[in-house]
C-alpha positions as a Markdown table, in Angstrom:
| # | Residue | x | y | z |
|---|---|---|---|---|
| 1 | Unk | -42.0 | -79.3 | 96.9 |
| 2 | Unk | -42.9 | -81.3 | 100.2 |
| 3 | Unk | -45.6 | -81.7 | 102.1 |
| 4 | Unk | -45.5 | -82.4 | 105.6 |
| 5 | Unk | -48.9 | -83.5 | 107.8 |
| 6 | Unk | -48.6 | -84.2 | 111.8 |
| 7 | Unk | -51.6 | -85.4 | 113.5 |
| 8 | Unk | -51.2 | -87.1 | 117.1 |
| 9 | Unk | -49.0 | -90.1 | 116.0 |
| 10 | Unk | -49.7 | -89.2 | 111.9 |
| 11 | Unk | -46.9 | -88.2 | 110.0 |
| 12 | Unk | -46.2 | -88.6 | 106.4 |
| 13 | Unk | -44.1 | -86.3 | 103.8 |
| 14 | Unk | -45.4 | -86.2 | 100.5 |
| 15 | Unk | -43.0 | -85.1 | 97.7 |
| 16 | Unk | -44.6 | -83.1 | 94.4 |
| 17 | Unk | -42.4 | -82.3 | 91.5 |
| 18 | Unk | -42.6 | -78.4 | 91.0 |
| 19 | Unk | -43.8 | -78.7 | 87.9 |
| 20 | Unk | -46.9 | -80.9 | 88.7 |
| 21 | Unk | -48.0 | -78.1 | 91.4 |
| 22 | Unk | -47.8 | -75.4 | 89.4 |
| 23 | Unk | -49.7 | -77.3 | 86.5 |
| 24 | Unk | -52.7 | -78.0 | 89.4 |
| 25 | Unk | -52.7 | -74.5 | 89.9 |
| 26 | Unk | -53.2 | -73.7 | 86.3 |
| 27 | Unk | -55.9 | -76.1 | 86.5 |
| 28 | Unk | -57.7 | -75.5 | 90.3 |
| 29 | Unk | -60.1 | -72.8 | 87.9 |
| 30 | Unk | -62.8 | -74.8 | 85.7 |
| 31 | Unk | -63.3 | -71.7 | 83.9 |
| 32 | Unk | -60.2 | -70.5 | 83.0 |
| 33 | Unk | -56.5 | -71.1 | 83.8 |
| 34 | Unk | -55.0 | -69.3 | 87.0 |
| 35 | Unk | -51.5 | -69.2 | 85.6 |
| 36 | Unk | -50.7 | -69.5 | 81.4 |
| 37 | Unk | -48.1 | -71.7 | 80.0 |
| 38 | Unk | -45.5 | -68.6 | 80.0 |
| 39 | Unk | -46.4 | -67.3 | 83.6 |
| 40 | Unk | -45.6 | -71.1 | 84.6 |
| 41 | Unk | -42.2 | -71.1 | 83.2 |
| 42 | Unk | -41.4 | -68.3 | 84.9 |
| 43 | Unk | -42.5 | -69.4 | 87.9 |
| 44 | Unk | -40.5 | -72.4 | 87.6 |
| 45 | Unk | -37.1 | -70.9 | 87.2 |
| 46 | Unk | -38.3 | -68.4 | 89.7 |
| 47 | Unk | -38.8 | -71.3 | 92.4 |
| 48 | Unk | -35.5 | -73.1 | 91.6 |
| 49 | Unk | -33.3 | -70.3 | 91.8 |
| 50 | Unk | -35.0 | -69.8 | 95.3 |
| 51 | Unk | -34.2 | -73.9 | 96.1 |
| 52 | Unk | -30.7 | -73.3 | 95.0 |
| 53 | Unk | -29.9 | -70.3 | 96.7 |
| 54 | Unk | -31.8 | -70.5 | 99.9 |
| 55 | Unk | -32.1 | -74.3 | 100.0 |
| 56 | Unk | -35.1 | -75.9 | 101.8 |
| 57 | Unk | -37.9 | -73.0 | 102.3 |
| 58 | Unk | -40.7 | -72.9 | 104.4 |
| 59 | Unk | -43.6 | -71.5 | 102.1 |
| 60 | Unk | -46.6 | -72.3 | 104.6 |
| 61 | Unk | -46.9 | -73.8 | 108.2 |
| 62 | Unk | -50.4 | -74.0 | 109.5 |
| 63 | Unk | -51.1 | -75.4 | 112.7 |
| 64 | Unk | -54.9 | -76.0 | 114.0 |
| 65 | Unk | -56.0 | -75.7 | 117.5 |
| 66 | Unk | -56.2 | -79.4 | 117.8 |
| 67 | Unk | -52.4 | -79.9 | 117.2 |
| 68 | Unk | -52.6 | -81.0 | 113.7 |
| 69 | Unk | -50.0 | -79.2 | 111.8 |
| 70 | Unk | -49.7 | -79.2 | 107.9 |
| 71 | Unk | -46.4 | -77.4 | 105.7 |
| 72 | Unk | -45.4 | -77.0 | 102.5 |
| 73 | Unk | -41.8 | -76.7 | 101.7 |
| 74 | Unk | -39.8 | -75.9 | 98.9 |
């Protein structure tokens, strides 16, 4: 996955292994987990079927009234 963050004359791409996002999901609850060890698998093989068959995906694209502009990609 890829984050991507434009500010003025701030840009930077940040790249996060698919696993590591969906483990910070599991986590982002203190109480419980959002998303269980099997739910996470599935996920995975999910989200890299959808990279190799559609290649790079926009998931989000969110762009504030200042101009600052913020996506994650797959």
């Amino acid at each position: 996955m890829k984050v991507k963050v434009r500010a003025g004359k701030v840009r930077f791409s940040l790249r996060l292994p698919l696993r590591v996002c969906l483990w910070a999901l599991s986590r982002a609850d203190g109480e419980g987990a959002l998303l269980c060890r099997q739910e996470r698998q599935k996920a995975l093989r999910i989200l890299k079927e959808a990279k190799r068959t559609f290649g790079e995906l926009l998931l989000v694209r969110a762009e504030s009234a200042s101009g600052e502009e913020v996506s994650f990609i797959l």
